[in-house]
C-alpha positions in Angstrom: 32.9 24.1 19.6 31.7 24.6 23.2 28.7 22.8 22.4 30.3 19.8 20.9 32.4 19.3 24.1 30.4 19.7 26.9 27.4 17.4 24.8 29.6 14.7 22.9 33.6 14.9 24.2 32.8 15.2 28.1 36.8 14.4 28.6 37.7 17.6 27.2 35.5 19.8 29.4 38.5 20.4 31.3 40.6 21.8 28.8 38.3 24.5 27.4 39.3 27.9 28.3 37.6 29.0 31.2 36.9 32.6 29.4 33.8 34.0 28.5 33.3 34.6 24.6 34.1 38.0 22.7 30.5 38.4 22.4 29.5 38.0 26.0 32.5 40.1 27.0 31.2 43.2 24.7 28.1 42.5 26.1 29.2 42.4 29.7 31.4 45.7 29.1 28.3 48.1 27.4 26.8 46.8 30.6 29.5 48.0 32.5 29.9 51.6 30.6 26.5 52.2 30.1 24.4 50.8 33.3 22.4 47.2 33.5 19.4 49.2 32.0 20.6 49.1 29.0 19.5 46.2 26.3 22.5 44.4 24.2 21.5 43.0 21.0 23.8 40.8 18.9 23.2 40.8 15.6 25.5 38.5 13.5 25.7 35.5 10.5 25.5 32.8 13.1 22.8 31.1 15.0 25.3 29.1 17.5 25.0 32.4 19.3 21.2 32.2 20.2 21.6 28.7 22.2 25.0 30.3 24.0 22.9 32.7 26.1 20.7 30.5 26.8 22.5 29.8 30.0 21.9 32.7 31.4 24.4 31.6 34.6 27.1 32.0 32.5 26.5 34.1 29.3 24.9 37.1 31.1 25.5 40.3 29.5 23.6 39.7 26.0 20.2 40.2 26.2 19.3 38.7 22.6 20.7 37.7 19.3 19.7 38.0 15.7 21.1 37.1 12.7 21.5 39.3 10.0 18.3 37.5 8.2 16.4 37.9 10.8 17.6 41.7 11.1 16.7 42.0 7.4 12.8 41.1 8.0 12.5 43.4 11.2 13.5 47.1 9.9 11.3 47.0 6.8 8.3 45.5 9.6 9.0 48.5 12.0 9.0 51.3 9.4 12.9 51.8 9.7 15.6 51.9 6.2 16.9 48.3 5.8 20.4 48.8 5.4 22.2 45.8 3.9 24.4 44.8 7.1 25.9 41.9 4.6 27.8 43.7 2.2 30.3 45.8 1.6 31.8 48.5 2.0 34.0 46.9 4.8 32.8 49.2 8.5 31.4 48.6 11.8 29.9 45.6 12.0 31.3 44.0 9.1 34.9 42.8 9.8 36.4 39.5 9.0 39.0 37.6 11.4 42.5 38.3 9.9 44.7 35.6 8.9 45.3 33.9 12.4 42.2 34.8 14.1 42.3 35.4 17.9 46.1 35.3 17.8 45.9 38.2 16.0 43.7 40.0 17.9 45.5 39.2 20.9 48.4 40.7 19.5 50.7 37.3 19.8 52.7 36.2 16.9 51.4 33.3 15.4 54.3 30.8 15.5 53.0 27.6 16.3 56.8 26.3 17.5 57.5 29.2 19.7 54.3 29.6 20.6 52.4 26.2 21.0 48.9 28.5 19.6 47.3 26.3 16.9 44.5 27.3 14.7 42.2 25.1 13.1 39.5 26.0 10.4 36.2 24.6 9.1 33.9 21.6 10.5 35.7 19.0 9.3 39.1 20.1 10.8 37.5 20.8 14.1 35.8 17.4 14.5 39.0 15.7 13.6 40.7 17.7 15.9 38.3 16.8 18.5 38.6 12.7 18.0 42.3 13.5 18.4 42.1 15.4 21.5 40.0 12.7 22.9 41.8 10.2 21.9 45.2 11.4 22.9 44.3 13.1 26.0 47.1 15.5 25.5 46.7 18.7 25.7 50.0 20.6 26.0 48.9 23.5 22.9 45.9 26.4 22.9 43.9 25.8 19.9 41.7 28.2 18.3 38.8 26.7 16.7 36.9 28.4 13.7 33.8 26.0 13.0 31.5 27.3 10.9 32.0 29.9 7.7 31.0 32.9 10.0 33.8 32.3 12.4 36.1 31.7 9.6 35.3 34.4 7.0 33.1 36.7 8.9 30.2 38.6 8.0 29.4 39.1 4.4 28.3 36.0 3.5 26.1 36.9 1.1 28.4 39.3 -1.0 30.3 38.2 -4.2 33.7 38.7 -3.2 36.3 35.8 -2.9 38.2 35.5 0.1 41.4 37.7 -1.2 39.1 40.7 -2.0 37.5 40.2 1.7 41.1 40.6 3.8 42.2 43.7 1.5 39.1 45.5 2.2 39.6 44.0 6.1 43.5 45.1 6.2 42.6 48.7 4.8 39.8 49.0 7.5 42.1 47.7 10.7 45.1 50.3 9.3 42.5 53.2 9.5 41.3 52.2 13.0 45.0 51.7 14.0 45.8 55.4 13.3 42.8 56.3 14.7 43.4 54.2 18.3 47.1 55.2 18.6 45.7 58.9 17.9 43.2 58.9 20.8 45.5 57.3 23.0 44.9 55.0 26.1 41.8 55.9 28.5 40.6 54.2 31.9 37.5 51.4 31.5 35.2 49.8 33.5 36.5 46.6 34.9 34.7 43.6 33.9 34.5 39.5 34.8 35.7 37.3 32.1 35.7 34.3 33.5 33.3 31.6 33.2 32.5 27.7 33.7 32.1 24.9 31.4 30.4 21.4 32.5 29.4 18.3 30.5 25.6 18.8 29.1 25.7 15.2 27.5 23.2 12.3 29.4 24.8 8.9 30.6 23.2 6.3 28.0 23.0 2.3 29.7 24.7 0.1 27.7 22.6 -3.2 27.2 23.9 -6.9 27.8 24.0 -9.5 24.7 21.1 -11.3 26.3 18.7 -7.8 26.4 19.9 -7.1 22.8 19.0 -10.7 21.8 15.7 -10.3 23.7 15.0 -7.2 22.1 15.1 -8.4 18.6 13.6 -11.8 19.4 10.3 -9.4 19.8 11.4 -9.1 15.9 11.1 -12.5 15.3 14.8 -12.0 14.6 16.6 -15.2 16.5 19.8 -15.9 14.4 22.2 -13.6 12.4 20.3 -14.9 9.3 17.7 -12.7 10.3 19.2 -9.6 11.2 18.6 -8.2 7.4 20.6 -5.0 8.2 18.5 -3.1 5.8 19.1 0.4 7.1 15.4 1.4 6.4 15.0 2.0 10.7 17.8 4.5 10.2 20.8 2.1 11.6 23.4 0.8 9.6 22.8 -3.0 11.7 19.7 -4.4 13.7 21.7 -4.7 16.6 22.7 -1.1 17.0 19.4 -0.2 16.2 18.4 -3.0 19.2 21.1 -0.7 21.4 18.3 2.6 20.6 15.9 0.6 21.3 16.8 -0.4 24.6 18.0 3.6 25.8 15.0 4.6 24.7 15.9 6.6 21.7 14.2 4.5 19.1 10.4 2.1 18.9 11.5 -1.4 17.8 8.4 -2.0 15.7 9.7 0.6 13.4 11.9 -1.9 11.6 10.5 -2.1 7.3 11.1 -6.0 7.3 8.6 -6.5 10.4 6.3 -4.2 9.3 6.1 -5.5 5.8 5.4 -8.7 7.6 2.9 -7.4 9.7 0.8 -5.6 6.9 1.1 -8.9 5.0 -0.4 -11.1 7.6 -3.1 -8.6 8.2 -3.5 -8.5 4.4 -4.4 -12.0 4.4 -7.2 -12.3 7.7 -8.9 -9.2 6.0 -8.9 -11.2 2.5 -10.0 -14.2 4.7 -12.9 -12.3 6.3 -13.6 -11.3 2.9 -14.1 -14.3 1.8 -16.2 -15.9 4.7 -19.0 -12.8 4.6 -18.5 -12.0 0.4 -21.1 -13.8 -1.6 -20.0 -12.3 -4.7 -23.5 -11.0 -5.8 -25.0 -14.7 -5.2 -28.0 -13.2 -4.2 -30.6 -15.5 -2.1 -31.6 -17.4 1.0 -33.9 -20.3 -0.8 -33.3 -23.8 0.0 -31.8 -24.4 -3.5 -29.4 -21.3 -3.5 -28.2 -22.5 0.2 -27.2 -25.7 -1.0 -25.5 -24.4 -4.0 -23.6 -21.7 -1.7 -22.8 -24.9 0.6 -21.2 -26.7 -2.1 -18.7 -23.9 -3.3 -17.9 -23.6 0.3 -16.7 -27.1 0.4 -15.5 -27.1 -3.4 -13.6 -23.7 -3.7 -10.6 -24.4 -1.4 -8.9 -27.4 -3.8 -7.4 -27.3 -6.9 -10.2 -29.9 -8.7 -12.1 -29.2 -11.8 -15.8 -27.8 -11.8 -18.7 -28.0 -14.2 -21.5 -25.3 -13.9 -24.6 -26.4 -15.3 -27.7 -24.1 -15.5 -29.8 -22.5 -18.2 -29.0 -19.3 -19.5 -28.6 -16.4 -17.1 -28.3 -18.2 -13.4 -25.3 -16.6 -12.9 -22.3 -19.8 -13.8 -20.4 -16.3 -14.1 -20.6 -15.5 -10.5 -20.4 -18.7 -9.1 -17.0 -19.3 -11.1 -15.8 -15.8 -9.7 -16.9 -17.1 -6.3 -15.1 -20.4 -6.7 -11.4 -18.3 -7.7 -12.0 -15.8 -4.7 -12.6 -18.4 -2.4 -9.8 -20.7 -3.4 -6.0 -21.5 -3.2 -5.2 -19.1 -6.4 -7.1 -16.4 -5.3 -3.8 -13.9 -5.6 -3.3 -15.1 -9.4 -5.0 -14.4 -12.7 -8.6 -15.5 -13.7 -9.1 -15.5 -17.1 -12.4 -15.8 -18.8 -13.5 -16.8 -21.9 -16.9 -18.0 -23.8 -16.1 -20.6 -25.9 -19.0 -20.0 -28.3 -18.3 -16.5 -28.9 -14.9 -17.1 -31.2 -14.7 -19.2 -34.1 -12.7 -22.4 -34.1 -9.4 -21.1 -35.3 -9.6 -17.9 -33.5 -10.5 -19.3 -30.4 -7.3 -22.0 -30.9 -5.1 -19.3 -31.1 -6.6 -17.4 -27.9 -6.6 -20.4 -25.8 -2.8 -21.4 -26.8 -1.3 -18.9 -28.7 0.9 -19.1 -31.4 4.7 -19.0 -32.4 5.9 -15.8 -34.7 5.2 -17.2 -38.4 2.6 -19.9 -37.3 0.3 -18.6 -40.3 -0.1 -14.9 -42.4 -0.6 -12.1 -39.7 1.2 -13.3 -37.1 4.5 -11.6 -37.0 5.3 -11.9 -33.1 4.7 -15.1 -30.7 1.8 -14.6 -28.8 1.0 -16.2 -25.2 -2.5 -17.9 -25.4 -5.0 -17.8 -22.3 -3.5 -21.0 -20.8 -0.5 -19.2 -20.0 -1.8 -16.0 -18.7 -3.7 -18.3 -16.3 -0.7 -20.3 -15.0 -0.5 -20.8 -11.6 -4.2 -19.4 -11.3 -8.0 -19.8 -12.5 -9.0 -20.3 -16.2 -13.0 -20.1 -16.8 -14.5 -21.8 -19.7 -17.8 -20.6 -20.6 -20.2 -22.4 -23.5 -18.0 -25.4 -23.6 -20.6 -27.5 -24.8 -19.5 -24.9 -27.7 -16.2 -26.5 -28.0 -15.3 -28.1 -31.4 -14.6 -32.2 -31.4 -10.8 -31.2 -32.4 -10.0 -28.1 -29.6 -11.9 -30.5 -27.3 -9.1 -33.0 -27.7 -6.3 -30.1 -27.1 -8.0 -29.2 -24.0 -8.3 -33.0 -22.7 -3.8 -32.9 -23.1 -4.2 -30.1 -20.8 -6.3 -31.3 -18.2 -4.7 -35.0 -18.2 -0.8 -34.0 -18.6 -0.9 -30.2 -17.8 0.8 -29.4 -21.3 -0.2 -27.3 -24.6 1.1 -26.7 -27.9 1.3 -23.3 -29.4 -0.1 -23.1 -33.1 2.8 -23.6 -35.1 5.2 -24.6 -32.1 6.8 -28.3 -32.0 7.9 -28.0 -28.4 4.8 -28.8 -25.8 5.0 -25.7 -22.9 3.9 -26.8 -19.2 1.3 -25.0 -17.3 -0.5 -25.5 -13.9 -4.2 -23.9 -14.0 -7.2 -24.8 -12.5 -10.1 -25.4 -15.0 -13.9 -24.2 -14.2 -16.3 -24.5 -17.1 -20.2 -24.0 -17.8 -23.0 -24.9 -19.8 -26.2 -24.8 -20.3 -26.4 -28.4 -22.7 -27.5 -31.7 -22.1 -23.5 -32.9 -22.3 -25.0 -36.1 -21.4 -27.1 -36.2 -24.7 -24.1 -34.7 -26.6 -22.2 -37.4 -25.5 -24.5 -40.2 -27.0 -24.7 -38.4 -30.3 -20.7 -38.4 -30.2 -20.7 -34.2 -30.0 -18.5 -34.2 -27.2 -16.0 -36.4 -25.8 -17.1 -39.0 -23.2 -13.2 -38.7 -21.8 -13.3 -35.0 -21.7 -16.8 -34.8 -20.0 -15.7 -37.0 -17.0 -12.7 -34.8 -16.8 -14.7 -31.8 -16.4 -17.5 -33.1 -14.1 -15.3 -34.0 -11.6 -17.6 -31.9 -9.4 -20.8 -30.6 -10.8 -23.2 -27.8 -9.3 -26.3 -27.0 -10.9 -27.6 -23.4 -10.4 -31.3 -23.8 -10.3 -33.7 -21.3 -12.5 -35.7 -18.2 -11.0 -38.8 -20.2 -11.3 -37.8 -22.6 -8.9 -36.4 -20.1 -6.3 -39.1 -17.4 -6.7 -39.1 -17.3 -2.6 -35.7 -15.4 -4.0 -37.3 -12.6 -6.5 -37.8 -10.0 -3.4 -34.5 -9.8 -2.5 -32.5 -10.0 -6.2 -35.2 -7.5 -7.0 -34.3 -4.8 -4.2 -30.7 -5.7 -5.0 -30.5 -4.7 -8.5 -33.1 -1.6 -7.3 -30.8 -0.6 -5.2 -27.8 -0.7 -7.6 -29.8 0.7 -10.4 -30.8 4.0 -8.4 -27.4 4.5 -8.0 -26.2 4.3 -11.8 -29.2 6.1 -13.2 -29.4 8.5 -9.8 -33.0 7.6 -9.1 -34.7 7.7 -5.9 -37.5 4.5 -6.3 -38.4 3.7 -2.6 -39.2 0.2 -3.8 -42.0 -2.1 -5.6 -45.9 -1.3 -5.3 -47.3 -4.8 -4.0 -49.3 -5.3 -7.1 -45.5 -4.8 -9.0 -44.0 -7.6 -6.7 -46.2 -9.8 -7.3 -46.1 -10.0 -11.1 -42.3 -10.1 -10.4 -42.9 -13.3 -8.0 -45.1 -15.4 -10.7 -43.6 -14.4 -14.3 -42.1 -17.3 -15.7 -38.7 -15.6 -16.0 -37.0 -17.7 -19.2 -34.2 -15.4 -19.1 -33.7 -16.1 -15.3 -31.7 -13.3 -13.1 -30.5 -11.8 -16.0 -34.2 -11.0 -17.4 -35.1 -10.1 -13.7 -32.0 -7.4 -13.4 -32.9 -6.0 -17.2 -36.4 -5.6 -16.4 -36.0 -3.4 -12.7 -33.2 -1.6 -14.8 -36.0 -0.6 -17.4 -38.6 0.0 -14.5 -36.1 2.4 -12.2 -35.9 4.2 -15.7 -39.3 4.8 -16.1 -40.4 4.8 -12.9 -41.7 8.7 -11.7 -43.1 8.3 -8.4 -41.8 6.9 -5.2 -42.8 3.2 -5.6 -42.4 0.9 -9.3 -45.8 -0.2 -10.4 -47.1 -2.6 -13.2 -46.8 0.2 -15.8 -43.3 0.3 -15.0 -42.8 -3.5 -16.4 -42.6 -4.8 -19.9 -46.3 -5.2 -21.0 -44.8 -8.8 -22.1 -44.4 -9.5 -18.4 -47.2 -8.4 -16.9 -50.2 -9.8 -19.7 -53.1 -10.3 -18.1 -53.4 -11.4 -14.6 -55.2 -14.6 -15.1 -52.9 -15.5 -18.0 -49.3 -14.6 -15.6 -51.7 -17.0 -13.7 -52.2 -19.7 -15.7 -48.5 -19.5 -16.7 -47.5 -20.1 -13.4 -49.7 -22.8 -12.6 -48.5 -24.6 -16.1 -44.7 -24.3 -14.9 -46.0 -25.8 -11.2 -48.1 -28.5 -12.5 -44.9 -29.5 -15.0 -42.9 -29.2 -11.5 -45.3 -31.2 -9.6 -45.9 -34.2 -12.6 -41.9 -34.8 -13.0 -41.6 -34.9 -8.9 -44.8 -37.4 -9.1 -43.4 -39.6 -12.0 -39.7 -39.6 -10.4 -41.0 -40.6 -7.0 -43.3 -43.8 -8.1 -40.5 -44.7 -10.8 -37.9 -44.6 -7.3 -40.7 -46.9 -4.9 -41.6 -49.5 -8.0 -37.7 -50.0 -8.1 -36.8 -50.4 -4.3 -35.1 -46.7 -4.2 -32.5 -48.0 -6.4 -31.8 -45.0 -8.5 -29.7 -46.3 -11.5 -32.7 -48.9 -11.8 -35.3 -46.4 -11.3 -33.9 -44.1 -14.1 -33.3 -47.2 -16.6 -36.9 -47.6 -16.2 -38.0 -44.1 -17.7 -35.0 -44.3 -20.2 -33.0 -41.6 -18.6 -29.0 -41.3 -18.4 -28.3 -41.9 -14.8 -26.6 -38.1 -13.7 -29.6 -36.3 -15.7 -32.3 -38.5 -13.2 -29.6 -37.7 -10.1 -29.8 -33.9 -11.7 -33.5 -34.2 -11.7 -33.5 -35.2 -8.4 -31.4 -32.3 -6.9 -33.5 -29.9 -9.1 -37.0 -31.1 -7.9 -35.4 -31.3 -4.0 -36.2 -34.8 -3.9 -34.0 -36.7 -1.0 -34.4 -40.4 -1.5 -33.5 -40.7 2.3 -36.6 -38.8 3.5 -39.4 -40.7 0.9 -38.2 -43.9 1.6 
């Protein structure tokens, strides 16, 4: 009670009574009997008592406190008998208050109308009575306060008896002392000091203006009461009494949820834009061809249009479409991937756009097709030169109206996903021999990037063939230092049909095999490496074939003025496979001219 008064009711200071407590007066008394040599120890169920002789100006006399746990763990440590000081039987040491408390040690009678004594019992009472006091400012009555349990019921805490069985034990003990006192009669004592000061221990807090509290949580970004979210995650019931911490000191304003959540988004999104800017996404190569192919997803990847990859098998259309979504607007929705040619029609059909419950035998639940689980975000078509005549009209309703039909459904659903596909056809060609839709093929190849073979980026084989070294040691926990320079060069002039694929298969297979320190020829496929002069001749067959196409394209471009839709109708050539043909051979029309 002192505690709360001189820290939190500073107006009541005055009233307390200006008396030491019963434990500082026994203190200051054994002092007084026995000489200041001697050490008093309190031992009792309450830990109030340690931080009241801590001023040592006014609570002299008591030289330490322990509680009765504390008493329990230090006999057993110093080889003495722990005796339960907790329980009964009722003795020295172990008394209760009586029913009225300090009135009835003091002897008075407790009458509260002819006496003006109040008692008051338990923390709840005593903080009420406290916001009274201090609100009244009367103070014409004594009040005992009991606080806590040990003030109220005494030691004994621990032992199961109710409250009844703890005064009858308490009223037998205090009759046997009374016959006892009256018995031994009155003797002279030492005189001791009782009296004592109180002062206010609380700190004056600054109360801020409306302008520093709306200063406060503008650094909040919090400018109107629409923003003041009055979460309670900072620990305070409104932003604006948390603003009032904030401003004594007592609190750090950036430890509000809603700003931080902010925060950690917004940092979220420049490391996922960092990410993107230095993350190639395993397109591996610094060649002219893969520069310009890298270039063009830059420029591509940030809008919502439609992309054909075009490339023979193994390129890596996969990666370039992953690099597309990672790099674009929907890069926090779904990508979903399929290859068209790997399901037959009517399965595929129902994995594109689902199907309602009863649609056909087997399907006893409505099931969402990929369409849908791409909304709002990427869907990747591989193969779709694969695509039947009938799905490739379903998926020309998508792309021009943005609506599907599930199999066996009569109501069309809406989605918004943004279409990448791939092939490695002539769709041209398929388009003359009416095997794909001409209206779907300009819908797709809205913008088109072809991802040029191995053979015509060999500059490249070095690096894709330390990458996948690298990544191979790793999986098969191999220690290859790298390529012998016989190794790399049969790497550099194989003919590579497969393209990066075949490349990553065959250093996989040599990293197996491989027992020394460097890969060498008899780590490769014996297919690859053949005899020198015929890896050789292979490669010279795949140049000259380079070397005749750029020669024919170039004379058919300066016998038709550099006109290149007249210059293709004169070698009998659809006009985007000769502009293909171009980009593939590095031809620039400018630059020849």
């Amino acid at each position: 009670i002192v505690n709360l008064v001189e820290k939190y009711y500073p107006q009541l200071v005055p009233a307390l009574v200006p008396v030491v407590s019963p434990m500082v007066a026994t203190g200051r008394y054994v002092k007084a009997l026995y000489g200041e040599g001697v050490k008093v120890v309190f031992a009792g169920p309450c830990i109030a008592k340690k931080e009241e002789i801590n001023d040592r100006e006014e609570a002299w006399g008591v030289d330490a406190v322990l509680t009765f746990d504390e008493l329990r763990s230090l006999l057993p440590a110093g080889g003495a008998a722990a005796e339960d000081f907790d329980n009964p039987p009722a003795g020295l040491g172990r008394v209760y208050p009586l029913s009225g408390g300090l009135l009835k040690s003091a002897a008075i009678a407790h009458d509260l109308l002819a006496t003006g004594v109040m008692t008051v019992a338990g923390k709840d009472n005593c903080l009420a009575m406290l916001d009274a006091l201090q609100k009244s400012g009367e103070k014409n009555y004594f009040v005992d306060a009991l606080f806590c349990d040990g003030c109220t019921n005494g030691p004994m805490l621990s032992a199961e008896l109710d409250v009844f069985q703890k005064r009858e034990r308490i009223v037998a003990y205090y009759r046997q002392r009374a016959h006892r006192r009256r018995d031994a009669g009155r003797g002279e004592g030492p005189v001791v000091f009782l009296s004592r000061r109180f002062r206010p221990r609380g700190s004056h807090l600054p109360v801020p203006s409306e302008e520093e509290v709306n200063r406060i949580l503008a650094e909040l970004n919090k400018f109107t009461p629409e923003d003041e979210l009055n979460c309670g995650a900072c620990g305070y019931s409104t932003c604006r009494e948390k603003a009032v911490a904030v401003y004594r000191g007592l609190a750090d304003n950036k430890m509000c949820l809603p700003y931080l959540v902010k925060r950690l988004e917004e940092h979220n999104l420049r490391l996922r834009q960092q990410l993107k800017e230095h993350q190639d996404y395993g397109l591996i190569g610094n060649s002219s061809a893969m520069q310009a192919v890298k270039n063009l997803i830059a420029k591509v990847a940030p809008t919502d249009c439609t992309v054909l990859l075009r490339g023979e098998s193994g390129t890596g259309k996969d990666l370039v479409a992953q690099a597309l979504f990672h790099h674009s607007l929907r890069s926090d929705q779904n990508f979903v991937t399929i290859n068209c040619a790997a399901l037959p029609e009517n399965l595929l059909e129902s994995e594109l756009f689902g199907y309602v419950k009863g649609a056909f035998t087997g399907a006893t639940q409505s099931k969402k097709g990929l369409f849908e689980e791409a909304h709002r975000g990427t869907l990747f078509l591989d193969e779709i030169g694969d695509l039947s005549l009938s799905l490739q009209g379903k998926l020309l309703r998508v792309l021009q109206q943005g609506e599907f039909f599930r199999i066996g459904d009569t109501q069309p659903r809406q989605v918004d996903v943004r279409i990448i596909a791939a092939t490695n056809q002539d769709l041209e060609r398929m388009v003359e021999e009416k095997r794909f839709r001409m209206d779907l093929f300009y819908r797709l190849n809205v913008v088109s990037i072809v991802l040029p073979p191995l053979r015509e980026r060999r500059e490249d084989i070095p690096l894709l063939a330390r990458h996948f070294l690298e990544k191979f040691n790793q999986k098969h926990g191999k220690r290859c230092a790298g390529f012998s320079r016989e190794a790399m060069a049969i790497l550099e002039k194989a003919p590579w049909p497969g393209n990066v694929r075949q490349l990553e298969n065959v250093v996989e297979r040599a990293v197996i095999l491989c027992e020394g320190e460097l890969i060498t020829p008899a780590d490769l496929p014996p297919s690859l490496v053949g005899e020198a002069g015929e890896t050789v001749g292979v490669f010279s067959y795949r140049k000259a074939i380079r070397d005749y196409e750029r020669k024919l394209l170039l004379e058919a471009l300066k016998a038709n003025d550099w006109v290149q839709a007249r210059a293709a109708k004169a070698l009998g050539m659809n006009r985007s496979t000769f502009h293909e043909m171009l980009k593939r051979l590095d031809i620039k029309v400018e630059e020849n001219r």
